[in-house]
FIBALO-358749 format. One record per atom (N, C-alpha, C): residue in three letters; x, y, z. Coordinates in pm, whole numbers, padded with zeros to 5 digits, always signed. Atoms other than C-alpha are relative to their C-alpha. Layout:
ALAXYZ ...
% end
This chain:
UNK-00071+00121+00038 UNK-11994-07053+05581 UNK-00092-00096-00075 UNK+00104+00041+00029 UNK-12327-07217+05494 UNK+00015+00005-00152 UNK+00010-00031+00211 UNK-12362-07026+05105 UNK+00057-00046+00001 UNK-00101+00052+00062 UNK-12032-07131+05060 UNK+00053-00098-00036 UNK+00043+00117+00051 UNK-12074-07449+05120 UNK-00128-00053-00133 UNK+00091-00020+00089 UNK-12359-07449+04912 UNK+00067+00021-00162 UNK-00006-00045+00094 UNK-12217-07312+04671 UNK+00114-00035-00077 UNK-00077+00073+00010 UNK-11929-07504+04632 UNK-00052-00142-00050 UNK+00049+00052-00001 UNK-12143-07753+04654 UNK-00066-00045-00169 UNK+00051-00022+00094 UNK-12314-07692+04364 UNK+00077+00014-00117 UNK-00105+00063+00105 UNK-12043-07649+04139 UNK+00076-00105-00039 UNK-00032+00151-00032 UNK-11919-07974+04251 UNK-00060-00078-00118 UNK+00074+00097+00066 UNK-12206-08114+04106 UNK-00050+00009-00197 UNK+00020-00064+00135 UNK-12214-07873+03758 UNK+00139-00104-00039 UNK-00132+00093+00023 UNK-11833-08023+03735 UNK+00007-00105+00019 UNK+00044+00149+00031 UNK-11950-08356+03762 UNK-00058-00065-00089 UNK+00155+00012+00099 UNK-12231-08336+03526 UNK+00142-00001-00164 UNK-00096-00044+00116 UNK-11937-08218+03272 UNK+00138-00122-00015 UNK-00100+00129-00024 UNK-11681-08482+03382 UNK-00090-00134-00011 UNK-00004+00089+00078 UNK-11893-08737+03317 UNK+00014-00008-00210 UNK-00030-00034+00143 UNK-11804-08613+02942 UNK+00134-00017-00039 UNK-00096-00048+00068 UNK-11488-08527+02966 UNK+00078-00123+00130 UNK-00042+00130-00083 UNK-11271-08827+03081 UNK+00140+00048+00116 UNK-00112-00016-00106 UNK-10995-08659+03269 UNK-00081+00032+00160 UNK+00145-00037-00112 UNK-11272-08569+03516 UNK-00104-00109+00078 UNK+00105+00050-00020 UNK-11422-08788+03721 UNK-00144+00034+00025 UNK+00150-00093-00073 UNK-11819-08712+03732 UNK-00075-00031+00106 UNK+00100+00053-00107 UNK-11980-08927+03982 UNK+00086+00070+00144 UNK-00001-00073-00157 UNK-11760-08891+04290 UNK+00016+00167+00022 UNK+00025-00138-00044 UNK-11713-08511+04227 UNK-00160+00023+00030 UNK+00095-00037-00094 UNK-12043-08509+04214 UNK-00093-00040+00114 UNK+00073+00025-00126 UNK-12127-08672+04523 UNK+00046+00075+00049 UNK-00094-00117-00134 UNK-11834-08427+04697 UNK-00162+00107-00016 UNK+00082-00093+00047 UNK-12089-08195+04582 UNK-00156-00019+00074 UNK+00058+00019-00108 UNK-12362-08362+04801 UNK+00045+00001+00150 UNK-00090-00012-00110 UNK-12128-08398+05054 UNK-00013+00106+00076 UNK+00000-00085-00045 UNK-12112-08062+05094 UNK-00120+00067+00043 UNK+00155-00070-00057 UNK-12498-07961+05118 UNK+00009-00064+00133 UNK+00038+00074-00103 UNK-12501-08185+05412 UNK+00037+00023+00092 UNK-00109-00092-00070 UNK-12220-08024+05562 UNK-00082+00098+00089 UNK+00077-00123-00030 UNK-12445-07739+05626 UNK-00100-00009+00054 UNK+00072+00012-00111 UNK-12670-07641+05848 UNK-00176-00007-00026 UNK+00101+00048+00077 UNK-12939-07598+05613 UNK-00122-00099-00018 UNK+00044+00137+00064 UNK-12987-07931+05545 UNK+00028-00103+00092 UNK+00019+00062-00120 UNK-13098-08184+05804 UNK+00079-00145-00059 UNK-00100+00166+00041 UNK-12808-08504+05794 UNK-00093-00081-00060 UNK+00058+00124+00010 UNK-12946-08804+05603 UNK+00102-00065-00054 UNK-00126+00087+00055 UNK-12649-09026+05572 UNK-00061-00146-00070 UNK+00023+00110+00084 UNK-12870-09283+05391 UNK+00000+00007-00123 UNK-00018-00041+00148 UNK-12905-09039+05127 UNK+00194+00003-00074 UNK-00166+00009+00044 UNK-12504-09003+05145 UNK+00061-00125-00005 UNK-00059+00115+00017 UNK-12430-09378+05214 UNK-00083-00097-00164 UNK-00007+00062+00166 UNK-12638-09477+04901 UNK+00029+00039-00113 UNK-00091-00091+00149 UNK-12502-09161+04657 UNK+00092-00102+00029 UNK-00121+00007-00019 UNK-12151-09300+04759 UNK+00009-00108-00042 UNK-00016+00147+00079 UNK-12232-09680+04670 UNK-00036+00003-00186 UNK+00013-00042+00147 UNK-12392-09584+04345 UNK+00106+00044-00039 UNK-00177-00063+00080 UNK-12066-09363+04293 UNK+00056-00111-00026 UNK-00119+00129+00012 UNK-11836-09667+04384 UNK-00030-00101-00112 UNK+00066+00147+00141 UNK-12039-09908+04136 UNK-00014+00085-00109 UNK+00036-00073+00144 UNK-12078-09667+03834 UNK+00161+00056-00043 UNK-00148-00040+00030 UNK-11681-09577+03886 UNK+00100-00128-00027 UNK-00034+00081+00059 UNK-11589-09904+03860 UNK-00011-00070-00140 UNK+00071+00074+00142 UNK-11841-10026+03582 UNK+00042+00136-00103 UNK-00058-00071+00074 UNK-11656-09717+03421 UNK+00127-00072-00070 UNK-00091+00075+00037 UNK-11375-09914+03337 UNK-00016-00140-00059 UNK+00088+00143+00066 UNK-11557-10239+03289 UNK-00045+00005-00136 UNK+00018+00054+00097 UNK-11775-10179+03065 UNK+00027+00004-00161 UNK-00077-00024+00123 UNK-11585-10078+02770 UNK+00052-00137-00033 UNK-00020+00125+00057 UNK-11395-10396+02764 UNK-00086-00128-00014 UNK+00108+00089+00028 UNK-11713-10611+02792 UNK-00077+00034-00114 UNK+00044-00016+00102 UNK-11806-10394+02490 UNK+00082-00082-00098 UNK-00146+00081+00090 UNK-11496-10559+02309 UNK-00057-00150-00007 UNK+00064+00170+00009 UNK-11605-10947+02419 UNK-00144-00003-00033 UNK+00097+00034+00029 UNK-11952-10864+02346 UNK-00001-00034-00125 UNK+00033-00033+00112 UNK-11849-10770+01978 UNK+00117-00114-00035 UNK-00100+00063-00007 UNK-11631-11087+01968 UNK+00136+00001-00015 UNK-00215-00002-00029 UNK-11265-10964+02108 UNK-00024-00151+00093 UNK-00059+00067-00071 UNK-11060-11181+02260 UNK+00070+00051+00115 UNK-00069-00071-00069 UNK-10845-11146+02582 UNK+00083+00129-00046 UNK-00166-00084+00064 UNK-10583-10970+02398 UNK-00128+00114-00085 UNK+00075-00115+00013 UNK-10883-10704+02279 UNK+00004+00061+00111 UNK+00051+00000-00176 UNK-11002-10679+02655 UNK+00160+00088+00041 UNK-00048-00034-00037 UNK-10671-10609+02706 UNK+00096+00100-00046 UNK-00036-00166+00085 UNK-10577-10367+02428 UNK-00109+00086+00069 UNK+00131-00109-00067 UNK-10933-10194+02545 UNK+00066+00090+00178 UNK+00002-00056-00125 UNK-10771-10132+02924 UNK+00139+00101-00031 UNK-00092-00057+00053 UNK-10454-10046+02765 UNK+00038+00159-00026 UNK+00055-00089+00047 UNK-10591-09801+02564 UNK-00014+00137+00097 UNK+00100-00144-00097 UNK-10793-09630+02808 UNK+00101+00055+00076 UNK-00140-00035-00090 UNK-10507-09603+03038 UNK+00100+00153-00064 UNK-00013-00135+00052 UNK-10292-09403+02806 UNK-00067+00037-00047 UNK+00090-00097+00027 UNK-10564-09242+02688 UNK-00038+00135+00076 UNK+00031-00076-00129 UNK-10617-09070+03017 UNK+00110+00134-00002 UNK-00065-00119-00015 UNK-10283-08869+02954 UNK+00011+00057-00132 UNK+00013-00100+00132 UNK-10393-08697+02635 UNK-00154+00009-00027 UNK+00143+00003+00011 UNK-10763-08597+02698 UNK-00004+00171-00066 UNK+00146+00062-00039 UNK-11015-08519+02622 UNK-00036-00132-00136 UNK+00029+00087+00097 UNK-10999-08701+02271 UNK+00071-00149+00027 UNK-00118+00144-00015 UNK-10708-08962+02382 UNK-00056-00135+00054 UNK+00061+00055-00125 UNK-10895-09153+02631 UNK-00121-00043-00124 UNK+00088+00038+00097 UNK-11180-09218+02310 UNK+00086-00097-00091 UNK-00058+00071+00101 UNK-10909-09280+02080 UNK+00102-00132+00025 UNK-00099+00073-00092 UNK-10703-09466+02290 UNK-00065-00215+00037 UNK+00097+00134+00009 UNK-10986-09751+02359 UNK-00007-00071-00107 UNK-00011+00052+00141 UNK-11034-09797+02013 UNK+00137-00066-00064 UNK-00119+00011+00051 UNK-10690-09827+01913 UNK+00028-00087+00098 UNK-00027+00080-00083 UNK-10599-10032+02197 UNK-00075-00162-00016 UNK+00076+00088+00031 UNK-10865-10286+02114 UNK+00062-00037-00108 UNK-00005-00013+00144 UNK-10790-10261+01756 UNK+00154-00087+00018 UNK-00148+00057+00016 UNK-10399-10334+01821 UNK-00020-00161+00109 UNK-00045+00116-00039 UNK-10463-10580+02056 UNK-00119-00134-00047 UNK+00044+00100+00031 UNK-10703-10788+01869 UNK+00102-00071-00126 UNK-00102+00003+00096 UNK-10424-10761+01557 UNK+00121-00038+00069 UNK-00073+00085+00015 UNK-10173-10923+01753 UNK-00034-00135+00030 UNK+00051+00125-00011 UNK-10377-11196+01847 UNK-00053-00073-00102 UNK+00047+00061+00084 UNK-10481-11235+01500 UNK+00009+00073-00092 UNK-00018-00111+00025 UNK-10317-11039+01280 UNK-00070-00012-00187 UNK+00030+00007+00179 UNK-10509-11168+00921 UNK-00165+00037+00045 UNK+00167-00044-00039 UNK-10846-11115+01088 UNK-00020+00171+00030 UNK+00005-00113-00061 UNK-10875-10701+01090 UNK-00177+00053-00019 UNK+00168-00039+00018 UNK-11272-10711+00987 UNK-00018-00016+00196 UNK+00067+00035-00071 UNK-11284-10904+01325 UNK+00047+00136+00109 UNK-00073-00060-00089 UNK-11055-10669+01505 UNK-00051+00148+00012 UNK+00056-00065+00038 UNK-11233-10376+01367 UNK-00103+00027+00116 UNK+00157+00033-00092 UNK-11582-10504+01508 UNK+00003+00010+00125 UNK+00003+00054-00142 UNK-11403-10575+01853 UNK+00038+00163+00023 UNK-00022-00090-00049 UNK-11285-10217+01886 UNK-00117+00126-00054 UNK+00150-00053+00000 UNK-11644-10096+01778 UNK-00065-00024+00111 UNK+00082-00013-00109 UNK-11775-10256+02044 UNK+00076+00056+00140 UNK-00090-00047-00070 UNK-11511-10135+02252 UNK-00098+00162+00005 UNK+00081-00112+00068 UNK-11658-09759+02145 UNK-00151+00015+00048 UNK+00140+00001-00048 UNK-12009-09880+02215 UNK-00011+00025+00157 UNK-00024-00040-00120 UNK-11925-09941+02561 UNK+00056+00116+00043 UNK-00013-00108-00048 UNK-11761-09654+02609 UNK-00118+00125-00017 UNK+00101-00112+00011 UNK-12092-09461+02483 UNK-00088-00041+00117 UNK+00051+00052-00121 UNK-12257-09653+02749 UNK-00032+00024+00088 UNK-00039-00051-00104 UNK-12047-09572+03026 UNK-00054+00107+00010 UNK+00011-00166-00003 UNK-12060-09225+02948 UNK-00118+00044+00015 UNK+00150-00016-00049 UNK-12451-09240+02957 UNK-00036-00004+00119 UNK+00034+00021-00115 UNK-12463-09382+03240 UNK+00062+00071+00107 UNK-00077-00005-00112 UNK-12217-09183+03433 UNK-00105+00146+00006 UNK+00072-00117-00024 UNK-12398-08887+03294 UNK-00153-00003+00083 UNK+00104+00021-00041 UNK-12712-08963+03392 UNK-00048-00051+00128 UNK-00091-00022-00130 UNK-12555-09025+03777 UNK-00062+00112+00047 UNK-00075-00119-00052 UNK-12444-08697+03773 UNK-00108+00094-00001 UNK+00124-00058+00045 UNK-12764-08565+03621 UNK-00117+00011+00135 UNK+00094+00027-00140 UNK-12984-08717+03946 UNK+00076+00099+00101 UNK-00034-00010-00068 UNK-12724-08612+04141 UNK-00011+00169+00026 UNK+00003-00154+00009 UNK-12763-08222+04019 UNK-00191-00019+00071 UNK+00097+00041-00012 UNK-13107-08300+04059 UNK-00092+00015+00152 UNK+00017+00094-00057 UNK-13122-08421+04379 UNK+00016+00116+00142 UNK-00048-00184-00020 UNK-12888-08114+04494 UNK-00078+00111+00026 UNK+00052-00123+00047 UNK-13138-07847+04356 UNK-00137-00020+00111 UNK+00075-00006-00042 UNK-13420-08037+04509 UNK+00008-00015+00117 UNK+00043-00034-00184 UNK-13327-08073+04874 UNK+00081+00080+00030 UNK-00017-00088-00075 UNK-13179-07727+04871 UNK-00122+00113-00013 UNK+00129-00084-00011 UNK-13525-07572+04730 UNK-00105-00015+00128 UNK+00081+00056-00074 UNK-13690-07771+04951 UNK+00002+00045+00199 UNK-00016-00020-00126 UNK-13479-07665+05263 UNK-00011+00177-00003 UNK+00010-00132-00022 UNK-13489-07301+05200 UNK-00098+00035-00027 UNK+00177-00086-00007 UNK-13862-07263+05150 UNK-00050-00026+00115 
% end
Protein backbone atom coordinates (compact mmCIF):
# COMPACT_ATOMS: atom_id res chain seq x y z
CA UNK A 1 0.00 0.00 0.00
CA UNK A 2 3.08 2.08 0.81
CA UNK A 3 4.55 2.20 -3.28
CA UNK A 4 1.27 3.11 -4.07
CA UNK A 5 0.98 5.68 -2.08
CA UNK A 6 4.14 6.84 -3.15
CA UNK A 7 3.50 6.63 -6.18
CA UNK A 8 0.46 8.30 -6.45
CA UNK A 9 2.02 10.55 -4.65
CA UNK A 10 4.37 11.46 -6.97
CA UNK A 11 2.28 11.93 -9.80
CA UNK A 12 0.28 14.21 -7.77
CA UNK A 13 3.08 16.31 -7.68
CA UNK A 14 4.29 15.78 -11.70
CA UNK A 15 0.39 16.94 -12.25
CA UNK A 16 0.87 19.85 -10.29
CA UNK A 17 4.08 20.96 -11.68
CA UNK A 18 1.97 20.87 -15.15
CA UNK A 19 -1.19 22.53 -13.74
CA UNK A 20 0.52 25.23 -12.67
CA UNK A 21 0.64 25.78 -16.67
CA UNK A 22 -2.30 24.70 -17.65
CA UNK A 23 -5.16 26.67 -15.94
CA UNK A 24 -7.89 24.13 -15.75
CA UNK A 25 -5.55 22.39 -13.27
CA UNK A 26 -4.92 23.49 -10.18
CA UNK A 27 -0.97 23.05 -9.37
CA UNK A 28 -0.32 23.92 -5.87
CA UNK A 29 -2.99 22.04 -3.93
CA UNK A 30 -2.63 18.93 -6.22
CA UNK A 31 0.58 19.20 -5.48
CA UNK A 32 0.48 19.28 -1.89
CA UNK A 33 -2.25 16.11 -2.19
CA UNK A 34 0.85 14.76 -3.52
CA UNK A 35 2.75 15.43 -0.20
CA UNK A 36 -0.08 14.42 1.54
CA UNK A 37 0.29 11.25 0.41
CA UNK A 38 4.14 10.52 1.18
CA UNK A 39 3.17 11.15 4.70
CA UNK A 40 0.46 8.85 4.58
CA UNK A 41 3.01 6.19 4.50
CA UNK A 42 4.91 4.46 6.59
CA UNK A 43 8.05 5.35 5.07
CA UNK A 44 8.05 8.64 6.02
CA UNK A 45 8.14 9.77 9.64
CA UNK A 46 4.79 12.45 10.17
CA UNK A 47 5.96 16.08 10.16
CA UNK A 48 2.76 17.97 10.06
CA UNK A 49 4.80 21.24 10.17
CA UNK A 50 6.10 20.32 6.93
CA UNK A 51 2.26 19.63 5.89
CA UNK A 52 0.74 22.58 7.90
CA UNK A 53 3.18 25.05 6.15
CA UNK A 54 2.94 23.27 2.33
CA UNK A 55 -0.90 23.78 2.90
CA UNK A 56 -0.63 27.61 3.97
CA UNK A 57 1.74 28.37 1.15
CA UNK A 58 -0.90 26.42 -1.08
CA UNK A 59 -3.84 28.53 0.40
CA UNK A 60 -1.82 31.95 -0.19
CA UNK A 61 -0.40 31.23 -3.73
CA UNK A 62 -4.17 29.91 -4.70
CA UNK A 63 -5.60 32.86 -3.77
CA UNK A 64 -2.84 35.40 -4.99
CA UNK A 65 -3.73 33.27 -8.19
CA UNK A 66 -6.64 35.20 -8.80
CA UNK A 67 -5.37 38.43 -7.35
CA UNK A 68 -2.71 39.07 -8.99
CA UNK A 69 -3.77 39.40 -12.47
CA UNK A 70 -6.16 42.11 -11.66
CA UNK A 71 -3.54 44.11 -9.67
CA UNK A 72 -1.65 43.63 -12.96
CA UNK A 73 -4.57 45.71 -14.63
CA UNK A 74 -4.44 48.72 -11.74
CA UNK A 75 -0.80 48.56 -11.82
CA UNK A 76 -0.89 49.35 -15.68
CA UNK A 77 -3.54 52.05 -14.98
CA UNK A 78 -7.13 50.05 -15.24
CA UNK A 79 -9.79 51.13 -13.53
CA UNK A 80 -12.44 49.20 -11.45
CA UNK A 81 -14.28 48.30 -14.48
CA UNK A 82 -10.67 46.70 -15.87
CA UNK A 83 -10.23 44.84 -12.41
CA UNK A 84 -13.40 43.75 -13.13
CA UNK A 85 -13.32 42.82 -16.81
CA UNK A 86 -9.81 41.00 -15.62
CA UNK A 87 -12.01 38.60 -13.02
CA UNK A 88 -14.59 38.35 -15.59
CA UNK A 89 -12.43 37.19 -18.02
CA UNK A 90 -10.66 34.70 -16.11
CA UNK A 91 -13.83 33.20 -14.98
CA UNK A 92 -15.07 32.34 -18.40
CA UNK A 93 -11.93 31.65 -19.41
CA UNK A 94 -11.77 28.66 -17.16
CA UNK A 95 -14.49 26.92 -19.43
CA UNK A 96 -12.49 26.95 -22.64
CA UNK A 97 -8.87 26.03 -21.56
CA UNK A 98 -6.14 25.87 -21.90
CA UNK A 99 -5.92 29.08 -24.20
CA UNK A 100 -9.43 30.67 -22.88
CA UNK A 101 -8.46 31.35 -19.42
CA UNK A 102 -5.20 33.61 -21.18
CA UNK A 103 -7.46 35.02 -23.62
CA UNK A 104 -10.20 35.56 -21.54
CA UNK A 105 -8.12 37.96 -18.98
CA UNK A 106 -7.06 39.99 -21.65
CA UNK A 107 -10.22 40.48 -23.29
CA UNK A 108 -12.03 40.92 -20.19
CA UNK A 109 -9.76 43.74 -19.13
CA UNK A 110 -9.72 45.11 -22.53
CA UNK A 111 -13.75 45.18 -22.67
CA UNK A 112 -14.05 46.33 -19.41
CA UNK A 113 -11.74 49.20 -19.53
CA UNK A 114 -13.75 50.19 -23.07
CA UNK A 115 -16.85 50.55 -21.33
CA UNK A 116 -15.57 52.68 -18.82
CA UNK A 117 -13.94 54.69 -21.39
CA UNK A 118 -14.73 53.85 -24.56
CA UNK A 119 -12.39 56.77 -26.61
CA UNK A 120 -9.39 55.78 -24.52
CA UNK A 121 -8.36 52.12 -26.19
CA UNK A 122 -4.36 52.96 -26.01
CA UNK A 123 -5.26 53.13 -22.23
CA UNK A 124 -7.40 50.06 -22.27
CA UNK A 125 -4.89 48.23 -24.25
CA UNK A 126 -2.04 48.96 -21.57
CA UNK A 127 -4.58 47.88 -18.75
CA UNK A 128 -5.14 44.47 -20.31
CA UNK A 129 -1.24 44.15 -20.82
CA UNK A 130 -0.80 44.44 -17.50
CA UNK A 131 -3.55 42.23 -16.90
CA UNK A 132 -1.23 39.49 -19.05
CA UNK A 133 1.79 40.49 -17.01
CA UNK A 134 0.17 39.38 -13.97
CA UNK A 135 -0.99 36.50 -15.22
CA UNK A 136 2.81 35.61 -16.27
CA UNK A 137 3.51 36.20 -12.72
CA UNK A 138 1.08 34.07 -11.21
CA UNK A 139 1.99 31.36 -13.34
CA UNK A 140 5.70 31.73 -12.17
CA UNK A 141 5.00 31.69 -9.09
CA UNK A 142 2.61 28.88 -8.91
CA UNK A 143 5.17 27.01 -10.90
CA UNK A 144 7.85 27.47 -8.91
CA UNK A 145 5.45 26.14 -5.73
CA UNK A 146 4.98 23.17 -7.46
CA UNK A 147 8.61 22.93 -8.50
CA UNK A 148 9.81 22.94 -4.46
CA UNK A 149 7.10 20.93 -3.91
CA UNK A 150 8.42 18.06 -6.52
CA UNK A 151 11.52 18.82 -4.95
CA UNK A 152 10.80 18.43 -1.62
CA UNK A 153 8.87 15.02 -2.54
CA UNK A 154 12.03 13.46 -4.24
CA UNK A 155 14.10 14.64 -1.37
CA UNK A 156 12.41 13.22 1.71
CA UNK A 157 11.62 10.06 -0.18
CA UNK A 158 15.51 9.58 -1.16
CA UNK A 159 16.30 10.45 2.03
CA UNK A 160 13.83 7.93 3.73
CA UNK A 161 14.71 5.00 1.65
CA UNK A 162 18.47 5.15 2.03
Amino acid sequence: MDIILVVLGFLCCILGLLGSFLPALPGPPISWVGLFLLYLTTFVENNYWILGLTLVLTIIISVLDYVIPSKGTQKFGGTKYGVWGTNIGLTIGLFFPPIGFIIGLFVGAFIGELIYNFDDKKGALKAAIGAFIGFLVSTFMKFMVCLSFLILFIYVTISNFI
